[in-house]
mmJSON file of the N, C-alpha and C atoms, coordinates in Angstrom:
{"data_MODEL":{"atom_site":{
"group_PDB":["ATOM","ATOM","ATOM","ATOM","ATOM","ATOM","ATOM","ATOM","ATOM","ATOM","ATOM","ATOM","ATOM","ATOM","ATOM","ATOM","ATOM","ATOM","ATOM","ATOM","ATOM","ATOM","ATOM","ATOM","ATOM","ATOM","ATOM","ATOM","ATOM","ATOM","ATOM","ATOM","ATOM","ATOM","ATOM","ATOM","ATOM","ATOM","ATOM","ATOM","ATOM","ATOM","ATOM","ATOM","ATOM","ATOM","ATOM","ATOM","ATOM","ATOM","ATOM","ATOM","ATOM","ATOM","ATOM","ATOM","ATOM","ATOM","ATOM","ATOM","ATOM","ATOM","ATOM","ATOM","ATOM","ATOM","ATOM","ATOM","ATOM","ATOM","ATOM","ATOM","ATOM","ATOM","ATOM","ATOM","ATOM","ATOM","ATOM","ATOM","ATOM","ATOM","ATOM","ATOM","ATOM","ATOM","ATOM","ATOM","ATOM","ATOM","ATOM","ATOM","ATOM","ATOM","ATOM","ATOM","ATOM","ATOM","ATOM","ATOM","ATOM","ATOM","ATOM","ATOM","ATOM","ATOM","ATOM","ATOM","ATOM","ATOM","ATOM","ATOM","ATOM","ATOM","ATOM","ATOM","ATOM","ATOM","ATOM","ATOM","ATOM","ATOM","ATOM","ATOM","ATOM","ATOM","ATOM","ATOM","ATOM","ATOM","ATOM","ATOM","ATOM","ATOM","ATOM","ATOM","ATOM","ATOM","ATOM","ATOM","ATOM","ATOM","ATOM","ATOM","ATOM","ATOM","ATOM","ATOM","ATOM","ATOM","ATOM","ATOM","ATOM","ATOM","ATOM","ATOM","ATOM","ATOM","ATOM","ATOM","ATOM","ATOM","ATOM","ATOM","ATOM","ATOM","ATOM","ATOM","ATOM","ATOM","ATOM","ATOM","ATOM","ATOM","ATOM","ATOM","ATOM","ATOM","ATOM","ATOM","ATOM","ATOM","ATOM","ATOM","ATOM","ATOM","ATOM","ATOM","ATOM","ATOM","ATOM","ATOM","ATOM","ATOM","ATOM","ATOM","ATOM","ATOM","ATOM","ATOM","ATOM","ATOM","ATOM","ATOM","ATOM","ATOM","ATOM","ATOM","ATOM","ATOM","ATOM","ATOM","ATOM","ATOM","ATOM","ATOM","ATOM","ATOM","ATOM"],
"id":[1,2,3,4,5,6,7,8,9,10,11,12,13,14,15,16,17,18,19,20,21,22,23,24,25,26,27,28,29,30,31,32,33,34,35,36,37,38,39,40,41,42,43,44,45,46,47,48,49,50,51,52,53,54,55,56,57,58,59,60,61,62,63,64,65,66,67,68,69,70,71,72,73,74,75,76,77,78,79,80,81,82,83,84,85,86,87,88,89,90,91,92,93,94,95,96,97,98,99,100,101,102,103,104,105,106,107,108,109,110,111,112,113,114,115,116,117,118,119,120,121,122,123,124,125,126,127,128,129,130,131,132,133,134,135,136,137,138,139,140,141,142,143,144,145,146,147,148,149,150,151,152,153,154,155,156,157,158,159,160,161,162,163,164,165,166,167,168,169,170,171,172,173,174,175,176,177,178,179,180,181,182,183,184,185,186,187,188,189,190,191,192,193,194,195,196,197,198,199,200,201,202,203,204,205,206,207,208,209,210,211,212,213,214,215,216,217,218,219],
"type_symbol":["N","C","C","N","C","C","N","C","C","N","C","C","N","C","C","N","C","C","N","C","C","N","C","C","N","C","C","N","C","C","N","C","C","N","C","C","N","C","C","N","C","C","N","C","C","N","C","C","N","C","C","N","C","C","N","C","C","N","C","C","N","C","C","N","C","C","N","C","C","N","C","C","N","C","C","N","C","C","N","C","C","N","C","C","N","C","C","N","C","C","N","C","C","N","C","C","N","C","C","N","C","C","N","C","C","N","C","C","N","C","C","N","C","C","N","C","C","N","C","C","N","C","C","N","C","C","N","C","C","N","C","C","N","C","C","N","C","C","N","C","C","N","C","C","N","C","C","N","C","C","N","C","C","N","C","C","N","C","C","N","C","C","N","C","C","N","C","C","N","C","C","N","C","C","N","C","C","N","C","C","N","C","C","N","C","C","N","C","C","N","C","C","N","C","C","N","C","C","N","C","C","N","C","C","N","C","C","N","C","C","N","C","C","N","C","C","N","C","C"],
"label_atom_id":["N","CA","C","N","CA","C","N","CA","C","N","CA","C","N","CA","C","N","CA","C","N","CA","C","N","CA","C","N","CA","C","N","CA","C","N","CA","C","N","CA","C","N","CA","C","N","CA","C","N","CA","C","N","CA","C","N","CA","C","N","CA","C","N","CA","C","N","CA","C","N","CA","C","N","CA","C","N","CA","C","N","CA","C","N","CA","C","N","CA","C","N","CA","C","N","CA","C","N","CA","C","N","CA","C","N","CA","C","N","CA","C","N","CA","C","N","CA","C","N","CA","C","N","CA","C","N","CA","C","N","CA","C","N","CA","C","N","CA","C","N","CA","C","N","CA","C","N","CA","C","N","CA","C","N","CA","C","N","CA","C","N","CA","C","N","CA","C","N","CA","C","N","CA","C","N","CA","C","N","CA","C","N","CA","C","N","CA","C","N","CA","C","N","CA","C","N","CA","C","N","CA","C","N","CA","C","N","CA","C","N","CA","C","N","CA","C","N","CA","C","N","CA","C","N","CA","C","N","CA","C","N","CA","C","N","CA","C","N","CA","C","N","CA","C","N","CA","C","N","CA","C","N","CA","C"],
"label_alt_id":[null,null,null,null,null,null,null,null,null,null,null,null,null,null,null,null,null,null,null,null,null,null,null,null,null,null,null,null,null,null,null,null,null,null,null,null,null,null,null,null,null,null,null,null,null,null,null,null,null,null,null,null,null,null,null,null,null,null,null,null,null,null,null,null,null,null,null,null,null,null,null,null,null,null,null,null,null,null,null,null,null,null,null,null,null,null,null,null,null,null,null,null,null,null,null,null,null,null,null,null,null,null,null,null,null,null,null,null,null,null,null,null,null,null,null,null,null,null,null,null,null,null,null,null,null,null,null,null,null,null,null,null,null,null,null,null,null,null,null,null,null,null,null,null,null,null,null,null,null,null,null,null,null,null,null,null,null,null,null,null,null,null,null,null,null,null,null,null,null,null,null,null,null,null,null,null,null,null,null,null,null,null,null,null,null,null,null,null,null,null,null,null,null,null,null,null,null,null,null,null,null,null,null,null,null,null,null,null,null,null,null,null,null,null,null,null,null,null,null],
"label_comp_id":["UNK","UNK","UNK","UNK","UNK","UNK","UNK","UNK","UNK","UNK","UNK","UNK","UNK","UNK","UNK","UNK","UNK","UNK","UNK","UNK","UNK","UNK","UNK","UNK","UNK","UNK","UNK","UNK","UNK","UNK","UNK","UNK","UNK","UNK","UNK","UNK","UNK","UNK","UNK","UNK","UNK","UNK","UNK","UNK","UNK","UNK","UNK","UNK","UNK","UNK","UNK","UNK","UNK","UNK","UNK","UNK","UNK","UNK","UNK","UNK","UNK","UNK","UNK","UNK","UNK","UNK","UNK","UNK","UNK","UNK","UNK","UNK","UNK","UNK","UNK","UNK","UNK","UNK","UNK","UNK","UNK","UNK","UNK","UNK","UNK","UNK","UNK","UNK","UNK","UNK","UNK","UNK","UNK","UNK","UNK","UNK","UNK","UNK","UNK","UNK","UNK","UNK","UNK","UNK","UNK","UNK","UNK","UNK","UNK","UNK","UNK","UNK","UNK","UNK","UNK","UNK","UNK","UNK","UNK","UNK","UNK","UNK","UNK","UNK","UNK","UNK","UNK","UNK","UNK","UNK","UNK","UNK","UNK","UNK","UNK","UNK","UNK","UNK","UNK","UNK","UNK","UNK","UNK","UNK","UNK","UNK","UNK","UNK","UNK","UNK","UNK","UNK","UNK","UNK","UNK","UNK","UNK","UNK","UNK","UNK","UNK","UNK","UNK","UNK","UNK","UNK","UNK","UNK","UNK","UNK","UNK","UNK","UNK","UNK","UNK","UNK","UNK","UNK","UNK","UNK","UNK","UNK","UNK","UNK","UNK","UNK","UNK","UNK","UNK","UNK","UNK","UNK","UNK","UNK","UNK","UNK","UNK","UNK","UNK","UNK","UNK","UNK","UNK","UNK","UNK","UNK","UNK","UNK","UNK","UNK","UNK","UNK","UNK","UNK","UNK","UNK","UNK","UNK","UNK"],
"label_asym_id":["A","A","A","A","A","A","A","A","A","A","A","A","A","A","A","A","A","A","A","A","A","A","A","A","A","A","A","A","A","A","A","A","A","A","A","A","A","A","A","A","A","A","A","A","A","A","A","A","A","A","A","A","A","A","A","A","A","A","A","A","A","A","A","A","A","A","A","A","A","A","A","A","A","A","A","A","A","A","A","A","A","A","A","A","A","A","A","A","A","A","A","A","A","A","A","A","A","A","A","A","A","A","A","A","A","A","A","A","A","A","A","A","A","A","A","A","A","A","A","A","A","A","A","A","A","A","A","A","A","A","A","A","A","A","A","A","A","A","A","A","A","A","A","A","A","A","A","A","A","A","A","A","A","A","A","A","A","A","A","A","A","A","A","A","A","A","A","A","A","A","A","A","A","A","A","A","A","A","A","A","A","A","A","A","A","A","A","A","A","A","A","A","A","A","A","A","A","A","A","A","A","A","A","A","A","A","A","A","A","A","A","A","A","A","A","A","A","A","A"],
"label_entity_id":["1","1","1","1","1","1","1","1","1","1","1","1","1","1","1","1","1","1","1","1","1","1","1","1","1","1","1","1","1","1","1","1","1","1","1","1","1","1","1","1","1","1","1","1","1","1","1","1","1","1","1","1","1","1","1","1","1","1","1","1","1","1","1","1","1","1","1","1","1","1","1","1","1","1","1","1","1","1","1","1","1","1","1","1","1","1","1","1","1","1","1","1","1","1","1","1","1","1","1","1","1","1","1","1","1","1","1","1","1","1","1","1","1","1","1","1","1","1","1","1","1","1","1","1","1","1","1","1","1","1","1","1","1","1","1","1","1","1","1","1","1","1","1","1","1","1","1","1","1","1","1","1","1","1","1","1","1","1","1","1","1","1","1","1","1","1","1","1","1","1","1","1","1","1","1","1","1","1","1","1","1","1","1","1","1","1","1","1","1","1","1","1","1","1","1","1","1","1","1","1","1","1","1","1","1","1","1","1","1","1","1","1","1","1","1","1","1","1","1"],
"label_seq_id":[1,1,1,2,2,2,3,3,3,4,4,4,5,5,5,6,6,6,7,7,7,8,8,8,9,9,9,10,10,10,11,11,11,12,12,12,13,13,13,14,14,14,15,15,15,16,16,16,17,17,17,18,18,18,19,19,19,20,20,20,21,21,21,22,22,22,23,23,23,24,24,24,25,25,25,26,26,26,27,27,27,28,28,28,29,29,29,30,30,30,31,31,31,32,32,32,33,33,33,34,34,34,35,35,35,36,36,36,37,37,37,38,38,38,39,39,39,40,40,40,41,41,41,42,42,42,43,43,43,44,44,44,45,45,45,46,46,46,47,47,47,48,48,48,49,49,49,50,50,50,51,51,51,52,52,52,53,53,53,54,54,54,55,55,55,56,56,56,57,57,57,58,58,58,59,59,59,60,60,60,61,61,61,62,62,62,63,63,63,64,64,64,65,65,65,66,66,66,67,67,67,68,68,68,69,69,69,70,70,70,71,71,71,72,72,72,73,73,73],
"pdbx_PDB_ins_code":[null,null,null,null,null,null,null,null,null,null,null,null,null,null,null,null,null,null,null,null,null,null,null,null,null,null,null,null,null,null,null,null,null,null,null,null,null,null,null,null,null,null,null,null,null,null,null,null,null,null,null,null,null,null,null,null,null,null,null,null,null,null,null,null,null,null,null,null,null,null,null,null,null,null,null,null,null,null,null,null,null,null,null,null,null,null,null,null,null,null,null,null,null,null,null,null,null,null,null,null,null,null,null,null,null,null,null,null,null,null,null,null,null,null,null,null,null,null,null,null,null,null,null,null,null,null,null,null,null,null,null,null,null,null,null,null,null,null,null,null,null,null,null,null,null,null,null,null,null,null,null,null,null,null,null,null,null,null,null,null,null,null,null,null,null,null,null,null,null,null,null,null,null,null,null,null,null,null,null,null,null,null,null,null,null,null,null,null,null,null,null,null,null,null,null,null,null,null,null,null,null,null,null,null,null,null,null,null,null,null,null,null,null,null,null,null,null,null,null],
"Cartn_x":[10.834,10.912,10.096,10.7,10.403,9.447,9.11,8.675,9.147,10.322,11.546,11.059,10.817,10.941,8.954,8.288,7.071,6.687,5.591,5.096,4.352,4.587,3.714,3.044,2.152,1.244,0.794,1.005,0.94,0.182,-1.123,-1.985,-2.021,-2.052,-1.756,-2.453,-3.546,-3.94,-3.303,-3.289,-2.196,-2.914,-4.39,-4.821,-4.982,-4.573,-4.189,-3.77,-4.276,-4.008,-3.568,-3.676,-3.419,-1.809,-1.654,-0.583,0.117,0.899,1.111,1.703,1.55,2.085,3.289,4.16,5.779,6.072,5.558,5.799,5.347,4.298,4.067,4.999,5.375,6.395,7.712,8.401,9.577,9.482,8.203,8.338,8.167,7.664,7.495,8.855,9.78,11.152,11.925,11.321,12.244,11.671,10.908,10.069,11.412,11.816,12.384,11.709,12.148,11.192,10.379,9.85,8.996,7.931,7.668,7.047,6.472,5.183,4.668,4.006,3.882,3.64,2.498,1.048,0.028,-0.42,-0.242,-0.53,-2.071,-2.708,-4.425,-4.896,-4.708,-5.057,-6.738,-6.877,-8.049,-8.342,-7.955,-7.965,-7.437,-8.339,-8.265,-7.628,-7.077,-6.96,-7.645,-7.564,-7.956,-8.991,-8.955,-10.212,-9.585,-8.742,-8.213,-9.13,-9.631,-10.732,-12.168,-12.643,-13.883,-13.715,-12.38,-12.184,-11.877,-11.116,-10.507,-11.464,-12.386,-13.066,-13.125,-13.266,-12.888,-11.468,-11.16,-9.762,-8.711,-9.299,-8.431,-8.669,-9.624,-9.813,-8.7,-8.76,-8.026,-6.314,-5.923,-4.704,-4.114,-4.853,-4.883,-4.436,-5.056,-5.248,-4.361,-3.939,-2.678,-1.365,-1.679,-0.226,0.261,-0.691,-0.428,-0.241,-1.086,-1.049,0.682,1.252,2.491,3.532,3.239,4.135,4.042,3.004,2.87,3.642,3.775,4.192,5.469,5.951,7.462,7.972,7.312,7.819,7.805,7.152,6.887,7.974,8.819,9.69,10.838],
"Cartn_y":[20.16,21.595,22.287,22.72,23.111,21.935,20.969,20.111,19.642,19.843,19.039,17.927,17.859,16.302,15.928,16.747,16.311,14.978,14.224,13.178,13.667,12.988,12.856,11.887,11.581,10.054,10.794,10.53,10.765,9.701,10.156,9.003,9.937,8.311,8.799,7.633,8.203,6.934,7.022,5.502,4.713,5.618,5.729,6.335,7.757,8.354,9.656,10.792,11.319,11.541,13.271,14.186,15.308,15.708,14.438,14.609,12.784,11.989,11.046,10.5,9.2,8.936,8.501,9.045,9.22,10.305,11.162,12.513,12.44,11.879,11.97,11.528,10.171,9.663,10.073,11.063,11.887,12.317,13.326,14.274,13.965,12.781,12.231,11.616,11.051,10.806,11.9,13.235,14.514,14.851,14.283,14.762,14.055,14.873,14.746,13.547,13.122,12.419,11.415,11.262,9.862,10.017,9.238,9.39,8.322,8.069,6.836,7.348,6.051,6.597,5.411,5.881,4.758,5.289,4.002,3.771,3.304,4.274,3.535,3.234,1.938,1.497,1.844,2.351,2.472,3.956,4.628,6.163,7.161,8.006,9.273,10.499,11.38,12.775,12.978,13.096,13.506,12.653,10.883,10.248,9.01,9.024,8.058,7.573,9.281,8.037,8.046,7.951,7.992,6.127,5.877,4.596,3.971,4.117,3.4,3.106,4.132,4.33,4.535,3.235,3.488,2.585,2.19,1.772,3.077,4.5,5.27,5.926,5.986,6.531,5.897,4.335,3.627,3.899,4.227,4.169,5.699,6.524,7.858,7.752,7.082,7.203,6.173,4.886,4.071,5.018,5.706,6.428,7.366,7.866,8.515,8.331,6.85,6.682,6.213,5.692,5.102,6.187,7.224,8.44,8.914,9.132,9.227,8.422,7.331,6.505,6.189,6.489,6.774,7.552,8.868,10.012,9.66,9.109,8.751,7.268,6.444,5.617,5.811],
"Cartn_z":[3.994,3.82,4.895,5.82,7.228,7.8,7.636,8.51,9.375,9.665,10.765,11.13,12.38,12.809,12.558,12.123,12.379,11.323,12.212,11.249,10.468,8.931,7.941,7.546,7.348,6.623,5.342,4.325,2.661,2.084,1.791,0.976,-0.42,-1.064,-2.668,-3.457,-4.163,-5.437,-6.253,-6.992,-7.835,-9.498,-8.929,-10.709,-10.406,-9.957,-10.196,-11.192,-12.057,-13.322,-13.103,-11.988,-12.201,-11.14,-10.276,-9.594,-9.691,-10.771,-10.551,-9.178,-9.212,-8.084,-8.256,-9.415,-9.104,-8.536,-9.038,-8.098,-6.346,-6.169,-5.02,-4.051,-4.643,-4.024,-4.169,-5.215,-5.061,-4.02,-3.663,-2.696,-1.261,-1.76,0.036,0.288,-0.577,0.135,0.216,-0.14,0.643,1.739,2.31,3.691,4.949,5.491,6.828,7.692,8.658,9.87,9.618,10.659,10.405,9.654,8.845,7.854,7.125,6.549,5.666,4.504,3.462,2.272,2.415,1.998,1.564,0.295,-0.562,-1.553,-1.665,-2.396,-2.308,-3.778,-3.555,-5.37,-5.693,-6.819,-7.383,-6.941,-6.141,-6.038,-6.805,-7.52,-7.909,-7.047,-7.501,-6.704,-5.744,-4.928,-3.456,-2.995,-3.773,-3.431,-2.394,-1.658,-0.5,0.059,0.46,1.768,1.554,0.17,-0.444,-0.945,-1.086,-1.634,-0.495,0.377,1.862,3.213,2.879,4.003,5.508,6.198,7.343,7.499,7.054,6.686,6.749,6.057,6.018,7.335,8.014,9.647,10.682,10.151,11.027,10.955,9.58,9.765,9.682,9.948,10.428,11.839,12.811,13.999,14.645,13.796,14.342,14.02,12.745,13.08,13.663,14.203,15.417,16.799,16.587,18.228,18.131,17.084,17.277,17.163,16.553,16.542,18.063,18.795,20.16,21.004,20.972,21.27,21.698,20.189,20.512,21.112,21.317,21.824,23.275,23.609,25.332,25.637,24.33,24.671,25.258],
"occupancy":[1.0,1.0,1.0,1.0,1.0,1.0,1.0,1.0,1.0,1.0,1.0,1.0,1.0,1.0,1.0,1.0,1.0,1.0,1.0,1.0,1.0,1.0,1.0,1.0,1.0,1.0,1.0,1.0,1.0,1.0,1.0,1.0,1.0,1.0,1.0,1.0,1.0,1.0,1.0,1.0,1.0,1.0,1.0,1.0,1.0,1.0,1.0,1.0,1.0,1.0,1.0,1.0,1.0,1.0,1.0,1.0,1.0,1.0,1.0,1.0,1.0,1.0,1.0,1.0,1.0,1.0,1.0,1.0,1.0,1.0,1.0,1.0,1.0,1.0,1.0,1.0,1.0,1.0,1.0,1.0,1.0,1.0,1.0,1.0,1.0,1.0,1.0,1.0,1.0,1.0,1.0,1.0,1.0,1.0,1.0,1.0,1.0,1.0,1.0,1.0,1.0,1.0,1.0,1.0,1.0,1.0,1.0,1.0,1.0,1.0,1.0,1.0,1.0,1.0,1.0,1.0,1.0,1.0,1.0,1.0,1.0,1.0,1.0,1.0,1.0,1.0,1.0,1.0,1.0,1.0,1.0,1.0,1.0,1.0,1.0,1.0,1.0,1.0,1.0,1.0,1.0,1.0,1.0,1.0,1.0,1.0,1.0,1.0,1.0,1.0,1.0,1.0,1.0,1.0,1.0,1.0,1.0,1.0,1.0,1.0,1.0,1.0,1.0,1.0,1.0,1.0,1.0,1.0,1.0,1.0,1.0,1.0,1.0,1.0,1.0,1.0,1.0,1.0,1.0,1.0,1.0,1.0,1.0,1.0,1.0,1.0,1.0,1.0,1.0,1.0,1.0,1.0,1.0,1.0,1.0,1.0,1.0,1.0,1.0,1.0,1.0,1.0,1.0,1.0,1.0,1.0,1.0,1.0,1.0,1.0,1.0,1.0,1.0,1.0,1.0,1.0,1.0,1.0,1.0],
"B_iso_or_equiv":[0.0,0.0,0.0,0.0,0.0,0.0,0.0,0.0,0.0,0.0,0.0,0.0,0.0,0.0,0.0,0.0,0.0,0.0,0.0,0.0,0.0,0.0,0.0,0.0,0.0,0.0,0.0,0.0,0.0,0.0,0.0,0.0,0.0,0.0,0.0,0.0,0.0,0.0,0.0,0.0,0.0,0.0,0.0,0.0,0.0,0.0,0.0,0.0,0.0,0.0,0.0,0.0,0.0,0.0,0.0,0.0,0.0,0.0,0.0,0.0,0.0,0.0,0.0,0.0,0.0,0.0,0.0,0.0,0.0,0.0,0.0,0.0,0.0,0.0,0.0,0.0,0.0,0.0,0.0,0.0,0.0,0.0,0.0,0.0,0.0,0.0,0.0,0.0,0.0,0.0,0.0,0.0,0.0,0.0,0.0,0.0,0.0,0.0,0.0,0.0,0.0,0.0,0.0,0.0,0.0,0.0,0.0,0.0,0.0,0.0,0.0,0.0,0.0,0.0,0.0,0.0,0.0,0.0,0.0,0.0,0.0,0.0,0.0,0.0,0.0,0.0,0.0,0.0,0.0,0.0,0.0,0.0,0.0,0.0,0.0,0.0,0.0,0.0,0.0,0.0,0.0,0.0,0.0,0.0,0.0,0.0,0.0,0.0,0.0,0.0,0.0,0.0,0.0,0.0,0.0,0.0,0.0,0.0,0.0,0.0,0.0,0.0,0.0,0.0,0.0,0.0,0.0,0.0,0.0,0.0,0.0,0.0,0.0,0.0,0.0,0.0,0.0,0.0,0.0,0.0,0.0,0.0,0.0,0.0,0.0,0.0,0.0,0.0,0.0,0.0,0.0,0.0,0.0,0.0,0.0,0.0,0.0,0.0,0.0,0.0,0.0,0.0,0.0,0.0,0.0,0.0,0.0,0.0,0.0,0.0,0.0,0.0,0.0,0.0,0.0,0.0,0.0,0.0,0.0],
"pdbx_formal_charge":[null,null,null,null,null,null,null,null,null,null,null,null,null,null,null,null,null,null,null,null,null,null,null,null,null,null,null,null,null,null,null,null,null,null,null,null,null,null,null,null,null,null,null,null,null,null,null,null,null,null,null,null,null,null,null,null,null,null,null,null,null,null,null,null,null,null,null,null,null,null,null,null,null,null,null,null,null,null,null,null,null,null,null,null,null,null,null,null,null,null,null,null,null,null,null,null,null,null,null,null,null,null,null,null,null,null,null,null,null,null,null,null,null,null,null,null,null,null,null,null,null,null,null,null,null,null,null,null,null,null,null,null,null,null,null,null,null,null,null,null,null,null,null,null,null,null,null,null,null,null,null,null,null,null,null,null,null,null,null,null,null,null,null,null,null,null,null,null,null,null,null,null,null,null,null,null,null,null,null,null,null,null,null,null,null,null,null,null,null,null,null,null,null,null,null,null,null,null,null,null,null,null,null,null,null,null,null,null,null,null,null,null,null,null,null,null,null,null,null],
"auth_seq_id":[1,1,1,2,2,2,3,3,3,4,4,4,5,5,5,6,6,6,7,7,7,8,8,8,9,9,9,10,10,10,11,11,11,12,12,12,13,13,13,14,14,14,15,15,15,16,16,16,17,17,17,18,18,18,19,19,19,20,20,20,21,21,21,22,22,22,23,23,23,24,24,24,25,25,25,26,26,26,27,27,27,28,28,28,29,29,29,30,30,30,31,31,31,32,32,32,33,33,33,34,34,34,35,35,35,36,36,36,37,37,37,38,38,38,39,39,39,40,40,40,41,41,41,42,42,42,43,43,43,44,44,44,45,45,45,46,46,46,47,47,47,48,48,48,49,49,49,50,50,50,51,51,51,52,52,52,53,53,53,54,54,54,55,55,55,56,56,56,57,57,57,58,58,58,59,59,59,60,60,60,61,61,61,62,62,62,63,63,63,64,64,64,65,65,65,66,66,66,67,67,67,68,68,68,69,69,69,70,70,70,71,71,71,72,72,72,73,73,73],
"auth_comp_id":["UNK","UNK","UNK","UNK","UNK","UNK","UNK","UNK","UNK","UNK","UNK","UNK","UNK","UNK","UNK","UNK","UNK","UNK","UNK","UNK","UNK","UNK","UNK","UNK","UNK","UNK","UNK","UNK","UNK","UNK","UNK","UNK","UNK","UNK","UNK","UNK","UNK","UNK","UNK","UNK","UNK","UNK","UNK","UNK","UNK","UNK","UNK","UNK","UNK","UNK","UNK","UNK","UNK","UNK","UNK","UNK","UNK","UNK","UNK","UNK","UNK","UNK","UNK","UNK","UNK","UNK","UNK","UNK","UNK","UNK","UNK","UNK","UNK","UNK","UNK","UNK","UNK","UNK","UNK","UNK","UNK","UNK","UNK","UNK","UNK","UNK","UNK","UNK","UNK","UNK","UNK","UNK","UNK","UNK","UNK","UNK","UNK","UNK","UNK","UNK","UNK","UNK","UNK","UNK","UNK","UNK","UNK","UNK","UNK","UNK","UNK","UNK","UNK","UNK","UNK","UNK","UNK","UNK","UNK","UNK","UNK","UNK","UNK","UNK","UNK","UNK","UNK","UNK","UNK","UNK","UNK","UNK","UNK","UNK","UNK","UNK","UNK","UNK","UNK","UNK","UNK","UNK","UNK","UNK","UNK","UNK","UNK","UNK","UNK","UNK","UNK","UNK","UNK","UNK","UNK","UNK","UNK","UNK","UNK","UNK","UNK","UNK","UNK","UNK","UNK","UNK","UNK","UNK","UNK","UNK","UNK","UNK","UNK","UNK","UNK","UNK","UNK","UNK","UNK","UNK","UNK","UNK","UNK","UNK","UNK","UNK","UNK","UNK","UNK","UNK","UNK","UNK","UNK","UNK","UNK","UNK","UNK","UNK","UNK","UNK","UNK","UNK","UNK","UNK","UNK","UNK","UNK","UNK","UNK","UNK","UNK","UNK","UNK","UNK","UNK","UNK","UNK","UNK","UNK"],
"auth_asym_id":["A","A","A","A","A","A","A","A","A","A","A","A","A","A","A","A","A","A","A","A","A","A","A","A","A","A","A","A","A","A","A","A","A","A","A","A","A","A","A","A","A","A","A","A","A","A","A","A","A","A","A","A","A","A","A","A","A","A","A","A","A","A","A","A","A","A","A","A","A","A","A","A","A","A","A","A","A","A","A","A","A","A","A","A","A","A","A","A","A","A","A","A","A","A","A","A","A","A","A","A","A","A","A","A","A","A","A","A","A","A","A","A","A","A","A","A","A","A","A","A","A","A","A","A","A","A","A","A","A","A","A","A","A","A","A","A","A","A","A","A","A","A","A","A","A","A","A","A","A","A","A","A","A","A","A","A","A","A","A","A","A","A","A","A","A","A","A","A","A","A","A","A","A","A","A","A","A","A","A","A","A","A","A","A","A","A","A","A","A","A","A","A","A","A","A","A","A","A","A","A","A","A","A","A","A","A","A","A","A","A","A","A","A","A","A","A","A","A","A"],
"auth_atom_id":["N","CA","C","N","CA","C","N","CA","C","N","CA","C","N","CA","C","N","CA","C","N","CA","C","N","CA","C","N","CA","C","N","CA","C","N","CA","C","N","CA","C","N","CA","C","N","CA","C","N","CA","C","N","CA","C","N","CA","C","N","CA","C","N","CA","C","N","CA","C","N","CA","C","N","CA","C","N","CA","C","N","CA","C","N","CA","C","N","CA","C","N","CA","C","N","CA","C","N","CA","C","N","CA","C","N","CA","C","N","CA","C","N","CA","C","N","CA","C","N","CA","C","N","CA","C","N","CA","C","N","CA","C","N","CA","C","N","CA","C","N","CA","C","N","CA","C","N","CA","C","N","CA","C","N","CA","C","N","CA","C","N","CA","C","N","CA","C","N","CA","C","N","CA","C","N","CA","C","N","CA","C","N","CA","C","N","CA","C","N","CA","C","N","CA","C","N","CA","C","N","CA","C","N","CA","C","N","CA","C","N","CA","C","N","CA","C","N","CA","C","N","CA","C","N","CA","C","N","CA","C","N","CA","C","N","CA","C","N","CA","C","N","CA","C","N","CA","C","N","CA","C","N","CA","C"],
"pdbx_PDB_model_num":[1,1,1,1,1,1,1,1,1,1,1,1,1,1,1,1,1,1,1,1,1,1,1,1,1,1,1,1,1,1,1,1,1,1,1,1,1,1,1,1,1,1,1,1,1,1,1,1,1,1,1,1,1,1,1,1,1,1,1,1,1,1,1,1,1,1,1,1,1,1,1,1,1,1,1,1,1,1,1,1,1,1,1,1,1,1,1,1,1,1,1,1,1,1,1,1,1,1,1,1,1,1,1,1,1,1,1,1,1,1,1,1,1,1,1,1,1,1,1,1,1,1,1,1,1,1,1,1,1,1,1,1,1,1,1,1,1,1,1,1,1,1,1,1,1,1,1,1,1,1,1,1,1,1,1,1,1,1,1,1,1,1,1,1,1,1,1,1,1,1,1,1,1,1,1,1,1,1,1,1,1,1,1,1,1,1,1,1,1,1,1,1,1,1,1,1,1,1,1,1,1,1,1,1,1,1,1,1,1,1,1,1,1,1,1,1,1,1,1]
}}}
């Protein structure tokens, strides 16, 4: 929904109690474009990268470098 071609990376905990993560994942397969869904087990609402840590830095920054990436293929 107006995102067109832009990338999205969608992190979502599995214990999530105010936005499940069926919904999350409805809405992320209406997202246009390239796009990933991480699933972060043991995360609460907005707690990805309180639980992921630098794990979640890292795959912030691979998916971009690979969205970059492509664009320059």
């Amino acid at each position: 929904r107006g995102l067109g071609e832009r990338p999205v990376l969608v992190f979502h905990g599995d214990r999530d109690t105010l936005i499940p993560i069926e919904q999350g994942r409805q809405l992320f397969e209406d997202i246009p474009g390239p796009k990933e869904f991480v699933q972060t087990p043991g995360a609460e609402h907005v707690q990805s990268y309180t639980v992921m840590g630098k794990a979640y830095e890292a795959k912030v920054v691979d998916f971009f470098k690979a969205q970059m990436q492509s664009k320059l293929d």
